[in-house]
N, CA, C and O atoms as a Tripos MOL2 file, in Angstrom:
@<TRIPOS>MOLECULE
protein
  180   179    45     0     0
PROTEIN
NO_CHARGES

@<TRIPOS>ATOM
      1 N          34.0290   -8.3810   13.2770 N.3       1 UNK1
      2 CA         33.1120   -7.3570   12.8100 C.3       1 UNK1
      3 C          31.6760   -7.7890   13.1170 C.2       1 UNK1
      4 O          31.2120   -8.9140   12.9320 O.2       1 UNK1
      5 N          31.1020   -6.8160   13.5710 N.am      2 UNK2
      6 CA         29.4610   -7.0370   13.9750 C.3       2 UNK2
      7 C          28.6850   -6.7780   12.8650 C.2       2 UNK2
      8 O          28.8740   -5.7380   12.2340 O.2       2 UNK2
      9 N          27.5330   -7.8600   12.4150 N.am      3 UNK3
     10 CA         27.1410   -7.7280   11.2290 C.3       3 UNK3
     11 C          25.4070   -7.2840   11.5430 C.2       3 UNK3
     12 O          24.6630   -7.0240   10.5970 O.2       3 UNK3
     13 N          24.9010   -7.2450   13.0590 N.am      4 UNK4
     14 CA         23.9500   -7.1820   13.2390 C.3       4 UNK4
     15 C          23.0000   -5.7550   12.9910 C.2       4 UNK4
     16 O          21.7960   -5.7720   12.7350 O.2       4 UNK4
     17 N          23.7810   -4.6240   13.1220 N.am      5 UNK5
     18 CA         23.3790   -3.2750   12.6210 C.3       5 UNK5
     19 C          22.7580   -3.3800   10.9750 C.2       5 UNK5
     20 O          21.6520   -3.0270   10.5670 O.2       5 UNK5
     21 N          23.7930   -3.9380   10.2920 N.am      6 UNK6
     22 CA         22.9680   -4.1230    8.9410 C.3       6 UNK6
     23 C          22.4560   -5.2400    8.9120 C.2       6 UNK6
     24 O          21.9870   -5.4690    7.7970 O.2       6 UNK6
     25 N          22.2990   -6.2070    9.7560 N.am      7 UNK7
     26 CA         20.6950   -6.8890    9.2190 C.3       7 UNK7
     27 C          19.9900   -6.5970    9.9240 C.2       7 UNK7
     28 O          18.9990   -7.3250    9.8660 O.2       7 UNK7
     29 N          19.8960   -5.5350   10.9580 N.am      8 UNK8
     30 CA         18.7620   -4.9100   11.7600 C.3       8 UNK8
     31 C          17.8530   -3.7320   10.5550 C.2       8 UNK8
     32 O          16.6590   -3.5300   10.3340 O.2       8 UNK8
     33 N          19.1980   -3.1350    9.9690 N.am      9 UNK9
     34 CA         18.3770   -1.9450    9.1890 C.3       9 UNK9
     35 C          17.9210   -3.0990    7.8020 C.2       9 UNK9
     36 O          16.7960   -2.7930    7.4070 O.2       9 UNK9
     37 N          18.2710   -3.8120    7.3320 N.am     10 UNK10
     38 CA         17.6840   -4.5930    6.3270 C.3      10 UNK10
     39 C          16.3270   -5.1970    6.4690 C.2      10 UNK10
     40 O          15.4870   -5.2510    5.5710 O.2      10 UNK10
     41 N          16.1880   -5.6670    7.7470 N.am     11 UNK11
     42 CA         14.9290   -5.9470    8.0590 C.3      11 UNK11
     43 C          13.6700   -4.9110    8.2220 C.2      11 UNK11
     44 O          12.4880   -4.9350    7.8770 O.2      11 UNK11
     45 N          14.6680   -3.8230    9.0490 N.am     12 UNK12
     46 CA         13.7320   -2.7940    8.9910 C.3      12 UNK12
     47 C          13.1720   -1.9720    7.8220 C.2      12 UNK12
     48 O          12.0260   -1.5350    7.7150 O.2      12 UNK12
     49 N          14.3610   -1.8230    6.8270 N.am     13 UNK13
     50 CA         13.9190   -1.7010    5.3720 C.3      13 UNK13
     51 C          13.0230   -2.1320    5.1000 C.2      13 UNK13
     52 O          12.0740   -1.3480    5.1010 O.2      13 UNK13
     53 N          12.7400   -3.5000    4.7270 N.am     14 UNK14
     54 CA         11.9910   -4.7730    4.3580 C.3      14 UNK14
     55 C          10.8100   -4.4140    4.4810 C.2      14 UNK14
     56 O           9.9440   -4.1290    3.6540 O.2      14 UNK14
     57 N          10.8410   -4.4650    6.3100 N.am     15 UNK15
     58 CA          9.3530   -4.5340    6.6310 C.3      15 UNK15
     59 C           8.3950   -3.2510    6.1180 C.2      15 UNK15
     60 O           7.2500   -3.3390    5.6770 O.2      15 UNK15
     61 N           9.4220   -1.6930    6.3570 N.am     16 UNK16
     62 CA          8.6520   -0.1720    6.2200 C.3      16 UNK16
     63 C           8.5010   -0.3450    4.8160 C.2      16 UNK16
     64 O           7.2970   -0.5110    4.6240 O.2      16 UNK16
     65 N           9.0680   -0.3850    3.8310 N.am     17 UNK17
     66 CA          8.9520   -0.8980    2.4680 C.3      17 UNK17
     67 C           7.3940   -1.4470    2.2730 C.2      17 UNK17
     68 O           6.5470   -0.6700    1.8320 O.2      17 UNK17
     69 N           7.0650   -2.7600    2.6040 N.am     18 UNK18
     70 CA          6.3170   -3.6640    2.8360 C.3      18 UNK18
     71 C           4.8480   -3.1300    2.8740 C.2      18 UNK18
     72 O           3.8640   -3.0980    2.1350 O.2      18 UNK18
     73 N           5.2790   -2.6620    4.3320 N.am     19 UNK19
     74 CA          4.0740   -1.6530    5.0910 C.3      19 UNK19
     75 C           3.5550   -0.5260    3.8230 C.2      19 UNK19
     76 O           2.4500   -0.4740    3.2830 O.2      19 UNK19
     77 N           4.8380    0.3770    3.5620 N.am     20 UNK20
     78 CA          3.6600    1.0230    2.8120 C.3      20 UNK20
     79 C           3.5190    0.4790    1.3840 C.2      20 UNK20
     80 O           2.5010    0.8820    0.8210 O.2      20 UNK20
     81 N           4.0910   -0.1220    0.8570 N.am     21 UNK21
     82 CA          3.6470   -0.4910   -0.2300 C.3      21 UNK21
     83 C           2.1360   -1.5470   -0.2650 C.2      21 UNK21
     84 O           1.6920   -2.2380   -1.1820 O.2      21 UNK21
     85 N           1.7610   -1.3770    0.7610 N.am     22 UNK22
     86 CA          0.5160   -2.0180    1.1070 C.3      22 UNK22
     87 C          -0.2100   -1.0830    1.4370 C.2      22 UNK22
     88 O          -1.3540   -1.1030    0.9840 O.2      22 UNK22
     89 N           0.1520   -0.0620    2.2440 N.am     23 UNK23
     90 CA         -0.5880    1.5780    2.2420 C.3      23 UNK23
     91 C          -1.2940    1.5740    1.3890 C.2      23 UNK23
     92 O          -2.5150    1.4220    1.3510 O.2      23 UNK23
     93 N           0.0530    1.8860   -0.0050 N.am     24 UNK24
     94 CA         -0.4170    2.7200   -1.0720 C.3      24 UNK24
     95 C          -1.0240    1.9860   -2.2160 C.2      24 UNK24
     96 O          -1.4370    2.6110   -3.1930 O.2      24 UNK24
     97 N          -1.0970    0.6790   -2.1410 N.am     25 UNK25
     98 CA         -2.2260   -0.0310   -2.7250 C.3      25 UNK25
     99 C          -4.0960   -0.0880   -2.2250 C.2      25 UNK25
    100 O          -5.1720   -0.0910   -2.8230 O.2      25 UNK25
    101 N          -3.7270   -0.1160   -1.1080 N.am     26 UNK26
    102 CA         -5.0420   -0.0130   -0.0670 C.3      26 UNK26
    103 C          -5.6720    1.4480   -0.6450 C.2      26 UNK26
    104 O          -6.8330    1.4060   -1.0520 O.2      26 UNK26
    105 N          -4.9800    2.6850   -0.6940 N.am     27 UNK27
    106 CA         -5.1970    3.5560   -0.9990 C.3      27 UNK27
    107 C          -5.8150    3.8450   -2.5270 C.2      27 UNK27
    108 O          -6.6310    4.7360   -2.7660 O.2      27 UNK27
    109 N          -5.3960    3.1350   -3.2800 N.am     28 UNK28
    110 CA         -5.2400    2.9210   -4.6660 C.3      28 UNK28
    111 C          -6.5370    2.0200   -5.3050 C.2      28 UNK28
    112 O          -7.1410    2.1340   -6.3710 O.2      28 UNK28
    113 N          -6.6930    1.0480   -4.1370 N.am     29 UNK29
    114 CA         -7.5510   -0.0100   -4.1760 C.3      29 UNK29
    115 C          -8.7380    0.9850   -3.9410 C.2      29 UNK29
    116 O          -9.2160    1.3880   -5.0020 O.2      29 UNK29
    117 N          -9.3820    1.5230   -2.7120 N.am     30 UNK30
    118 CA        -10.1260    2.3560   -2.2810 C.3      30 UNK30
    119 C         -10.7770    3.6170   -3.2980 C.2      30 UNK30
    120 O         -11.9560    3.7910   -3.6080 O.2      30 UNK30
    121 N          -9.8000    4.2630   -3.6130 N.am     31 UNK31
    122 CA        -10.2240    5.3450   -4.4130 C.3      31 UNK31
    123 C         -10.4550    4.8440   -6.0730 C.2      31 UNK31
    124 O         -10.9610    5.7380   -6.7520 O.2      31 UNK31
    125 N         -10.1480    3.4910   -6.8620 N.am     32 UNK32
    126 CA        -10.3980    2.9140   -7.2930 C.3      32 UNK32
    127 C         -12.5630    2.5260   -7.7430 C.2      32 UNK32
    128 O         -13.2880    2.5610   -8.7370 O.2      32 UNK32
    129 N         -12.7050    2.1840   -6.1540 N.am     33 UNK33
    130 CA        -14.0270    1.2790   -5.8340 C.3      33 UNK33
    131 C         -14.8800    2.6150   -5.7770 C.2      33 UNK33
    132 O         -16.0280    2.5430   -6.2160 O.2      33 UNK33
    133 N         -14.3400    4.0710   -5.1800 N.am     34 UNK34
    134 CA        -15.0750    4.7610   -5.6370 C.3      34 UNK34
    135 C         -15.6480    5.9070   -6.6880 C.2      34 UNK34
    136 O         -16.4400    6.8460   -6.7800 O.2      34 UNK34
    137 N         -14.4030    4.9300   -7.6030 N.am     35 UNK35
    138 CA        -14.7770    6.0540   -8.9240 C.3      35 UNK35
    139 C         -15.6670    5.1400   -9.4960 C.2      35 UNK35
    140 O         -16.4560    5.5780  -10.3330 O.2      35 UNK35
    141 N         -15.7000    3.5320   -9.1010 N.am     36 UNK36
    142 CA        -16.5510    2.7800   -9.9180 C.3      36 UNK36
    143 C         -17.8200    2.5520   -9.4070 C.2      36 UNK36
    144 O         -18.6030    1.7180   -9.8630 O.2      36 UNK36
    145 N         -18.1330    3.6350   -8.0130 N.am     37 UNK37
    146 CA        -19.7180    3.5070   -7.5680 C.3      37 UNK37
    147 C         -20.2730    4.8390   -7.7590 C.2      37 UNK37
    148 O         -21.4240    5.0530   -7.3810 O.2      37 UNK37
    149 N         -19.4550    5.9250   -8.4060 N.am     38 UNK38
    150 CA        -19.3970    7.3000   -8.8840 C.3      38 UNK38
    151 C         -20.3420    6.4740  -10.1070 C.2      38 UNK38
    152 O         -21.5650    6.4700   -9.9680 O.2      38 UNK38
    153 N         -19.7620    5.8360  -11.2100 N.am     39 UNK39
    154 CA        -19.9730    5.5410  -11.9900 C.3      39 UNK39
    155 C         -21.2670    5.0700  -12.2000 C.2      39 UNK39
    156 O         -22.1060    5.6480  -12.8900 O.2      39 UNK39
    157 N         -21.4830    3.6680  -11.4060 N.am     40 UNK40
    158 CA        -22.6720    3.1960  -11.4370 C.3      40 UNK40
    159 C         -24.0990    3.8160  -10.7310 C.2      40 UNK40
    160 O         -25.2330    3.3560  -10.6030 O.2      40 UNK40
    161 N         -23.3400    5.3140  -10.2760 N.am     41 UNK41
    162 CA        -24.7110    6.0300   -9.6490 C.3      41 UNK41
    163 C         -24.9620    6.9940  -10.2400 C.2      41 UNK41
    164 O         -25.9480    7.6660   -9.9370 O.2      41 UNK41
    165 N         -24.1510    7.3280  -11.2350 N.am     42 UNK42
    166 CA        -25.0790    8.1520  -12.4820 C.3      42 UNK42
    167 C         -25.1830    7.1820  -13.3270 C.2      42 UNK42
    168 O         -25.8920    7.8170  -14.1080 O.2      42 UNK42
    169 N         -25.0730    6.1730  -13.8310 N.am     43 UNK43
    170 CA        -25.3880    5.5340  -14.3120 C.3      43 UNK43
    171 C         -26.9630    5.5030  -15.0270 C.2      43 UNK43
    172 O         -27.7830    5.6870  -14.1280 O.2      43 UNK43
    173 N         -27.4810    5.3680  -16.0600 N.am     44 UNK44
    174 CA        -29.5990    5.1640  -15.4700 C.3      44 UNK44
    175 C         -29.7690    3.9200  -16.4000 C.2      44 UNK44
    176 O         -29.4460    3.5640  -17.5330 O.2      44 UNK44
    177 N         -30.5280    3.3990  -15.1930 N.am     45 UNK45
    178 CA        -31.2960    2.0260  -15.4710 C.3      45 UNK45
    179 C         -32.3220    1.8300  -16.7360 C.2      45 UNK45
    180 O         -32.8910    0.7530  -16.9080 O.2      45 UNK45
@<TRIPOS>BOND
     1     1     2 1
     2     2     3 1
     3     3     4 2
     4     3     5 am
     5     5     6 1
     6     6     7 1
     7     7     8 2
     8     7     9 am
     9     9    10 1
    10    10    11 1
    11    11    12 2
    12    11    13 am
    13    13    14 1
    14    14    15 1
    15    15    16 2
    16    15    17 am
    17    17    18 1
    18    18    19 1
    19    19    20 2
    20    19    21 am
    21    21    22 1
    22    22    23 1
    23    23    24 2
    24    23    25 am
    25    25    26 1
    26    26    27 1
    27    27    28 2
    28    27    29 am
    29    29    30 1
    30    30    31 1
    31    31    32 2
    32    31    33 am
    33    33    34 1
    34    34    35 1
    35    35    36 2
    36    35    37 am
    37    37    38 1
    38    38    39 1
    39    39    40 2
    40    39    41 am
    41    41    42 1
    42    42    43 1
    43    43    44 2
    44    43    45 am
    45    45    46 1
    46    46    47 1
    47    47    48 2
    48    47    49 am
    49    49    50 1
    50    50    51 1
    51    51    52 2
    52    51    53 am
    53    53    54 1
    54    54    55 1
    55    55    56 2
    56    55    57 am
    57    57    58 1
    58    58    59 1
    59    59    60 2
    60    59    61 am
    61    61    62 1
    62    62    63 1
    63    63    64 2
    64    63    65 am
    65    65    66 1
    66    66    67 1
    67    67    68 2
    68    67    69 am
    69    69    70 1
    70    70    71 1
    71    71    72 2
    72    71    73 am
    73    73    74 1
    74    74    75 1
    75    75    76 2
    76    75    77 am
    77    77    78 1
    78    78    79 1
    79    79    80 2
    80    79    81 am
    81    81    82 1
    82    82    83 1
    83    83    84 2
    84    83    85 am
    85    85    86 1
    86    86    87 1
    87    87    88 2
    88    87    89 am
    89    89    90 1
    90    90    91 1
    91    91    92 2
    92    91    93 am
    93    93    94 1
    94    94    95 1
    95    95    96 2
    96    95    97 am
    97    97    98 1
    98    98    99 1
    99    99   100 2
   100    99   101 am
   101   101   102 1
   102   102   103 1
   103   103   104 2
   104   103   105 am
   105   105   106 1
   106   106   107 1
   107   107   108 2
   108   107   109 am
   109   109   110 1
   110   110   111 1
   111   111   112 2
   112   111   113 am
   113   113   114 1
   114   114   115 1
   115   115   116 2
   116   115   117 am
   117   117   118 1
   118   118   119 1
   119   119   120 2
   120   119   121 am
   121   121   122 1
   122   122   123 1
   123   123   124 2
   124   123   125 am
   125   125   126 1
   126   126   127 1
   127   127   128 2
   128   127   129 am
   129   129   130 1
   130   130   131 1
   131   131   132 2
   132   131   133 am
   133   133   134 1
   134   134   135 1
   135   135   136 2
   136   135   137 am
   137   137   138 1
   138   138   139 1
   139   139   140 2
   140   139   141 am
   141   141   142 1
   142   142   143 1
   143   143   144 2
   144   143   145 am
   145   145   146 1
   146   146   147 1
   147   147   148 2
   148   147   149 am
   149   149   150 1
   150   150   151 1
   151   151   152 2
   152   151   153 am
   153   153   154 1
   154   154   155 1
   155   155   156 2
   156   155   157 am
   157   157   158 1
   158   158   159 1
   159   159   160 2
   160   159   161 am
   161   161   162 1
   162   162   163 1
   163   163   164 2
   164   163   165 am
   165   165   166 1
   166   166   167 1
   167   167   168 2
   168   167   169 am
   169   169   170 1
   170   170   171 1
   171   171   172 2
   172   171   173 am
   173   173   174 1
   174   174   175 1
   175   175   176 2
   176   175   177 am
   177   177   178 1
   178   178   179 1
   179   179   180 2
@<TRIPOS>SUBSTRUCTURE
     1 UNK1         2 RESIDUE 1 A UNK
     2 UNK2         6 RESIDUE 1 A UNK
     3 UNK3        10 RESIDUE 1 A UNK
     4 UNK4        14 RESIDUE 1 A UNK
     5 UNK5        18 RESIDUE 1 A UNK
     6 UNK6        22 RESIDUE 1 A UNK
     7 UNK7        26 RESIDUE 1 A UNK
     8 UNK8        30 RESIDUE 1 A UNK
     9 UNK9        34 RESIDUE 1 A UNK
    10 UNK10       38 RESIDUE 1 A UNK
    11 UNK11       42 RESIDUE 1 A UNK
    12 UNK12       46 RESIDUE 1 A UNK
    13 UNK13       50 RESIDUE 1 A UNK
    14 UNK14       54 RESIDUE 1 A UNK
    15 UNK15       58 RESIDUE 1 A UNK
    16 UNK16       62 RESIDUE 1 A UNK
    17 UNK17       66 RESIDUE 1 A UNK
    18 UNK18       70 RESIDUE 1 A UNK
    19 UNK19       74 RESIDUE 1 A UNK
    20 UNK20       78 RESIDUE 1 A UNK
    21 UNK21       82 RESIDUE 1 A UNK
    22 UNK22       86 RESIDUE 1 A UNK
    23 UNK23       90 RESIDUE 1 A UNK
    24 UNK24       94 RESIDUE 1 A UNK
    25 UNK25       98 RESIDUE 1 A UNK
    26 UNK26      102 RESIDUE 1 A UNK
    27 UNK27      106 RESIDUE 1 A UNK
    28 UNK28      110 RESIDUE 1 A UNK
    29 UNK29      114 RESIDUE 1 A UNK
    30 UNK30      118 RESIDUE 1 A UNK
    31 UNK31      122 RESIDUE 1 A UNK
    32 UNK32      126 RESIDUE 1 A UNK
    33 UNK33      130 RESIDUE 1 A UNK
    34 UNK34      134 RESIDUE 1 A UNK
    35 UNK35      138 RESIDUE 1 A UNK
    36 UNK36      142 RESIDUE 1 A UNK
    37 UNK37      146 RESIDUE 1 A UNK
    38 UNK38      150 RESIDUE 1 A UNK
    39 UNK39      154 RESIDUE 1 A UNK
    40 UNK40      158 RESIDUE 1 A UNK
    41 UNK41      162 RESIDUE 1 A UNK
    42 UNK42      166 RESIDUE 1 A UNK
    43 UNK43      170 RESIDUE 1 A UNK
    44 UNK44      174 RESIDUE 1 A UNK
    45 UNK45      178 RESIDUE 1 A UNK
């Protein structure tokens, strides 16, 4: 039995997984930084 099909798609899992779960932090991270320069620009000194 050839076992290489499923550790081809396991890896490939892995990695697309990976990928966006780094997306959707980046994304998260980003819109994050600009609710907190929203913030500090109404802000008054």
């Amino acid at each position: 039995m050839n076992h290489w099909p499923f550790i081809i798609a396991a890896y490939a899992l892995t990695i697309g997984g990976t990928m966006l779960l780094a997306i959707w932090s980046y994304a998260a991270m980003r819109a994050s930084e600009n609710k907190v320069a929203a913030l500090r620009k109404d802000r008054p000194e």
